[in-house]
C-alpha positions in Angstrom: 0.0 0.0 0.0 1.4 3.3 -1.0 0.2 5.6 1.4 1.6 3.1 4.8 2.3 6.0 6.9 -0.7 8.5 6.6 -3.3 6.0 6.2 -5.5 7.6 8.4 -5.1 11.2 6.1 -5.7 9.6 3.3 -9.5 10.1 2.7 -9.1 13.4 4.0 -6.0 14.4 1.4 -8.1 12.9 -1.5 -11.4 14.9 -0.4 -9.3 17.8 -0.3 -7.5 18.2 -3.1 -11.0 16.9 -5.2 -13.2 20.1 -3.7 -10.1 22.5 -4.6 -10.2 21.5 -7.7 -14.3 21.8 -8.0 -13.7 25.4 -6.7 -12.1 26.2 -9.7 -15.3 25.6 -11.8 -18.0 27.9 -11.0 -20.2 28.6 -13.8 -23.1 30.5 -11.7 -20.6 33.5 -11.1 -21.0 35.1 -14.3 -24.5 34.3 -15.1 -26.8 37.2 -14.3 -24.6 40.0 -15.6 -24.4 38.0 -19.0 -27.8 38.2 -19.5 -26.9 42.4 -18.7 -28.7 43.5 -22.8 -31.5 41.4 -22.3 -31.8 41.1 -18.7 -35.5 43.1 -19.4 -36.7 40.0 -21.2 -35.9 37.9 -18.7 -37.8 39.8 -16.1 -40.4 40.4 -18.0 -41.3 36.5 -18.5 -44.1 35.5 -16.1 -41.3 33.7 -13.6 -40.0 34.4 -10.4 -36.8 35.5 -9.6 -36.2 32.0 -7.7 -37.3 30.1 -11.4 -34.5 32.0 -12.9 -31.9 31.5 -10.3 -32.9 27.5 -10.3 -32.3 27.1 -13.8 -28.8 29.0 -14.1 -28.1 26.5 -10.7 -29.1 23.4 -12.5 -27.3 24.6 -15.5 -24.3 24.5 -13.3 -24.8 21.5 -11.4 -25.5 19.0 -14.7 -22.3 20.2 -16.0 -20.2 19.8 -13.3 -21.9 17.1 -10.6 -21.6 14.5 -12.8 -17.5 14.9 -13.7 -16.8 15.1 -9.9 -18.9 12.3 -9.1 -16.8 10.4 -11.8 -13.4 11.9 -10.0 -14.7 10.8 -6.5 -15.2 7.1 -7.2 -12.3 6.5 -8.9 -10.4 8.0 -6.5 -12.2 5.5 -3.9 -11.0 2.9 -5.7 -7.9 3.8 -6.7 -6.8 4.8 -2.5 -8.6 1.5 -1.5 -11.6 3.1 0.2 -13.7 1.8 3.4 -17.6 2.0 2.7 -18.1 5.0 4.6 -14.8 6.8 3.4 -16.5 6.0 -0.3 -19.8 8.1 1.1 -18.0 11.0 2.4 -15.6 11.3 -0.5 -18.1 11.2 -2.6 -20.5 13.4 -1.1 -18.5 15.9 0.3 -17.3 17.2 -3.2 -20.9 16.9 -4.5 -22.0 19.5 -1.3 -19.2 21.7 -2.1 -19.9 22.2 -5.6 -24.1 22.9 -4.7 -22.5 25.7 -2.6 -20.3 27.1 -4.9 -22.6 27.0 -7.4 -25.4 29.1 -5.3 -22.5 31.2 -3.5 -21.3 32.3 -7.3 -24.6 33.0 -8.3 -25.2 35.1 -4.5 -21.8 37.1 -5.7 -23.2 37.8 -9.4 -26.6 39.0 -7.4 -24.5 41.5 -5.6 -21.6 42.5 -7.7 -23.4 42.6 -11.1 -21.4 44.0 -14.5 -23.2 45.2 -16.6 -20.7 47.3 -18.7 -19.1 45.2 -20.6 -18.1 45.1 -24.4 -17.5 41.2 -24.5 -18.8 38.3 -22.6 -14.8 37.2 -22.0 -14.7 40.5 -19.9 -17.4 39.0 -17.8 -16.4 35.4 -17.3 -12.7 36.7 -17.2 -12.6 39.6 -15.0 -15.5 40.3 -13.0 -15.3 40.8 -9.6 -17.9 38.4 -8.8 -15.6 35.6 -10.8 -12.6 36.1 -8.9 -14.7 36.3 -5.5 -16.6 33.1 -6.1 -13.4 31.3 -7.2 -10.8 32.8 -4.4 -13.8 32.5 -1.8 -14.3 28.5 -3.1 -10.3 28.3 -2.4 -10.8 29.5 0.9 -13.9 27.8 1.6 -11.9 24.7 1.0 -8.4 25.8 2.6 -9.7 27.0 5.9 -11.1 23.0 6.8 -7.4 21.9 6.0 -5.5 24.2 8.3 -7.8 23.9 10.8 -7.0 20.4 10.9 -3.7 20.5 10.6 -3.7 22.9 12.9 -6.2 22.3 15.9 -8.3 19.1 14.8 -5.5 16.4 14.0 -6.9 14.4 16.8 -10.4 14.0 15.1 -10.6 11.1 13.1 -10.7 11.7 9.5 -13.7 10.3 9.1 -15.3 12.5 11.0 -14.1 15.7 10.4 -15.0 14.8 6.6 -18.6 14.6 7.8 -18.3 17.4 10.0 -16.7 19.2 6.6 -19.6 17.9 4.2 -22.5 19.4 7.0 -20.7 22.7 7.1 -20.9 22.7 2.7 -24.5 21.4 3.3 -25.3 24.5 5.8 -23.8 26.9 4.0 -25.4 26.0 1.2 -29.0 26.2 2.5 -28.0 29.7 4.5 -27.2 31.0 0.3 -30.4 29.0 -0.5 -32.5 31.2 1.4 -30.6 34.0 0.7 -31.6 33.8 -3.1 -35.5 32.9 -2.0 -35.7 36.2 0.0 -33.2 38.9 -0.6 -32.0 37.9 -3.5 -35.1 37.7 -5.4 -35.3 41.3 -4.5 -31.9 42.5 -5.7 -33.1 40.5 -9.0 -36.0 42.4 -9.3 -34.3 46.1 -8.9 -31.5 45.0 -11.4 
């Protein structure tokens, strides 16, 4: 076995570095200040604001659930995972990316461009882009140093489910964001 010595870190190394790297796709981010010359039509349509936010999250999540999902298993089998180090590694990724996906979306809600000449501008350089990727980073980082700094004598296992109900909170506190607030920023854009 390659990993003798860390055994115990291995699930928690492998869940790691497979949520940084689903940080790095957030396609919600740009998606309301794309639609910034015909954002009129869009409001205009006899839909709530919370029917448009759900489909530009579903947009999001078909593309990029499925991938991780794909990344997560074959990590489990590649690192010889138990049955519940499969569930967490598995899941935890899956809850990160549902937050990142409604926390990119939050940040295009509240730091909208509108001003732009091409859409590159937008997916390339807006401020709600680089918030919702740096912000996924941290999101992800701030779990790993705190168990390397203050949690190292949590088992792995738990500390990954501990890790996957923070995503899952977090994501329900943007959730409900979106349903009540947000809605209204929509509306005034």
């Amino acid at each position: 076995y390659m990993f003798s010595g860390i055994q115990a870190l291995v699930p928690l190394l492998v869940c790691a570095a497979i949520c940084f790297l689903a940080t790095t796709n957030c396609i919600t981010a740009p998606t309301i200040s794309l639609e910034a010359k015909t954002l009129w039509l869009l409001k205009s349509m006899p839909i709530s604001a919370y029917d448009v936010f759900y489909a530009k999250i579903m947009s999001s999540l078909v593309v990029t659930l499925p991938p991780l999902a794909i990344l997560s298993v074959v990590a489990c089998v590649v690192f010889g995972a138990t049955p519940l180090q499969w569930l967490l590694i598995i899941v935890t990724p899956l809850l990160l990316q549902i937050f990142i996906s409604l926390m990119g979306l939050v940040l295009n809600l509240l730091l909208p461009r509108f001003d732009w000449l091409s859409e590159m501008i937008v997916i390339k350089q807006s401020a709600s882009v680089m918030a919702a990727v740096f912000g996924g980073m941290a999101v992800v980082l701030l779990p790993v140093l705190v168990y390397v700094l203050l949690a190292r004598n949590i088992p792995g296992d738990i500390y990954l489910a501990m890790c996957a109900l923070l995503f899952l909170i977090l994501s329900l506190i943007m959730l409900a964001f979106l349903k009540g607030k947000g809605a209204k920023i929509f509306n005034e854009l």
